[in-house]
C-alpha positions, 0 to 999 in steps of 0.5 A, a space after each residue: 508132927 513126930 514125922 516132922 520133928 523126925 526129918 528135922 532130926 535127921 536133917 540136923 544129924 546129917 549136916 553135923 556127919 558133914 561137918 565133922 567130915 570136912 574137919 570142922 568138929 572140935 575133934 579133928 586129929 591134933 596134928 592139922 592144929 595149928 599151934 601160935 608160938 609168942 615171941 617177944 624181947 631182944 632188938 639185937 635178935 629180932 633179924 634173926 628170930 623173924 629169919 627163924 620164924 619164916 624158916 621153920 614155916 617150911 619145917 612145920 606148916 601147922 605152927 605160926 611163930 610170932 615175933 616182936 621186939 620192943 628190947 629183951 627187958 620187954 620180953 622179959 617182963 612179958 615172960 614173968 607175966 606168962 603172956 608170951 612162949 619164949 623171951 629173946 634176950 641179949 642179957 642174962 635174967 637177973 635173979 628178982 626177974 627169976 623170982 618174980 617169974 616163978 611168984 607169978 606163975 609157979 614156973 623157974 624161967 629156963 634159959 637156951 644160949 642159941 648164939 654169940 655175938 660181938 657188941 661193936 662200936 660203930 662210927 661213920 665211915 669217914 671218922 678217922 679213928 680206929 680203935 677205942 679203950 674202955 676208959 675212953 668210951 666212959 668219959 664219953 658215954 657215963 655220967 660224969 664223963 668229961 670227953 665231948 669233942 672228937 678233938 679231946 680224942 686226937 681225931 679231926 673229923 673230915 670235911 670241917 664237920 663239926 667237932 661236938 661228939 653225937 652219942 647214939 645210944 639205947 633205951 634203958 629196957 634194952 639188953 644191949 644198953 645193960 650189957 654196956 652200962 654193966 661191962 663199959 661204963 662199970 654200972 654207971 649211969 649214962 649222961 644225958 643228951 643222948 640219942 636213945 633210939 628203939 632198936 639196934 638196926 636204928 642206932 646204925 643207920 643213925 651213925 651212917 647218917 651222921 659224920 660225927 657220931 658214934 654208938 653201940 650195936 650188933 655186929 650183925 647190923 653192920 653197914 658199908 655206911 659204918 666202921 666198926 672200931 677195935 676196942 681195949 679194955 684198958 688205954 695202953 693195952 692191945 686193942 681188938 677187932 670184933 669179928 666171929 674168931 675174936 667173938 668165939 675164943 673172947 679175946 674180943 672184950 665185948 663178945 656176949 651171949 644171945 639166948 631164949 627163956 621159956 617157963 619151966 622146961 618147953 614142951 610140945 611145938 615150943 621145945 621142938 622149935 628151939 631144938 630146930 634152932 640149935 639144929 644146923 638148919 637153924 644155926 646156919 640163919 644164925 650165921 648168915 645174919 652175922 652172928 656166931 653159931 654155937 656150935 662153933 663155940 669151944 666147950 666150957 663158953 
């Protein structure tokens, strides 16, 4: 009986040896590990981050970054609730989201500007207007607003296309629909009937689509389907075309940040991965998806 329980023993002992040597105890060294990064927030920034996450598969082969979208108030909620790594988002927290982060888990959200960008104008092609003021956009756009017609605004839509204007907008937990309520329409609401579409790349491929809409979007969705219209703050005063110069020394009036937020300072993989996205490896992605690198941006912005 003890020779039994003594070749079992031994037998155990040995297959233990084995598996540890092909890697599969608890124990194998920390740099095989594999390490999932979560990041969840900003349609806006979703092309990019998903260029990221496959670019840096190259840089480090043991991390696995995750991306989704769903808008930045998404990403958000889900950073305040310590489920996800780092927040996308095309707006700034607001102070009770950051109280609310540290209330639940003891941690003061950290912010990255990791880009800039243009918030444009989109219109069809064909439509024959060039330029758009803040006002005008309003009577359009906000709650109360009296413009319904392209006629309303001196433009005759080709091809007897129907005058009524469509407005494509987005939904409420999106940053770039906060960001335009907030510098657009001066924190009015927005009237009702409009198209209020999930994503940023949806809200172009809806106005390429249709003759008589027009909407707001990242410059880096662009189409040749869409035209991106020169804005004014005022009626009157010289309005301004949304490219990178006109983003980088803000004489465009809708050019904004692009940042991540991580729960206190990154560590580990999470802090090398936003250096690496700061790095110019990463800020050339940023570039080749139509946004502004930050490098690129004078001091003090």
């Amino acid at each position: 009986m003890r020779t039994k329980w003594f070749a079992k023993s031994l037998g155990a002992g040995l297959v233990v040896a084995i598996a540890c040597t092909l890697g599969a105890c608890a124990g194998k060294p920390a740099e095989t590990a594999h390490t999932t990064i979560q990041v969840k927030g900003s349609d806006t920034m979703v092309n990019v981050a998903q260029a990221w996450a496959e670019a840096y598969k190259l840089v480090a082969p043991n991390v696995d970054i995750e991306v989704s979208g769903g808008g930045s108030g998404v990403g958000i909620a889900a950073l305040e609730k310590g489920t996800i790594d780092i927040a996308d988002a095309s707006r700034n927290m607001k102070p009770e989201e950051i109280e609310q982060a540290k209330r639940n888990t003891g941690k003061e959200p950290k912010e990255f500007v990791v880009a800039y960008d243009g918030l444009a104008v989109y219109v069809h092609k064909d439509n024959p207007i060039e330029e758009i003021s803040f006002d005008q956009l309003a009577q359009v756009f906000a709650e109360g607003g009296s413009t319904t017609k392209w006629s309303q605004l001196g433009v005759k839509i080709p091809g007897g296309a129907d005058d009524e204007i469509v407005r494509v907008s987005r939904q409420s937990n999106s940053g770039t629909y906060e960001f335009f309520r907030e510098h657009v329409l001066a924190k009015k609401d927005f009237k009702l009937g409009s198209r209020d579409m999930n994503g940023s790349k949806e809200v172009v491929e809806l106005i390429g689509n249709t003759k008589t809409a027009i909407g707001y979007s990242g410059m880096g969705y662009a189409t040749p389907a869409v035209k991106m219209l020169r804005v004014a703050r005022k009626t009157g005063e010289p309005a301004v075309e949304p490219t990178v110069a006109n983003t980088l020394d803000r004489s465009y009036p809708l050019a904004r940040s692009l940042q991540v937020y991580t729960l206190g300072e990154p560590e580990g993989e999470v802090k090398r991965y936003i250096e690496w996205m700061l790095s110019p490896d990463g800020q050339r992605l940023v570039e080749e998806n139509g946004y502004v690198p930050v490098a690129s941006a004078p001091h003090g912005s």
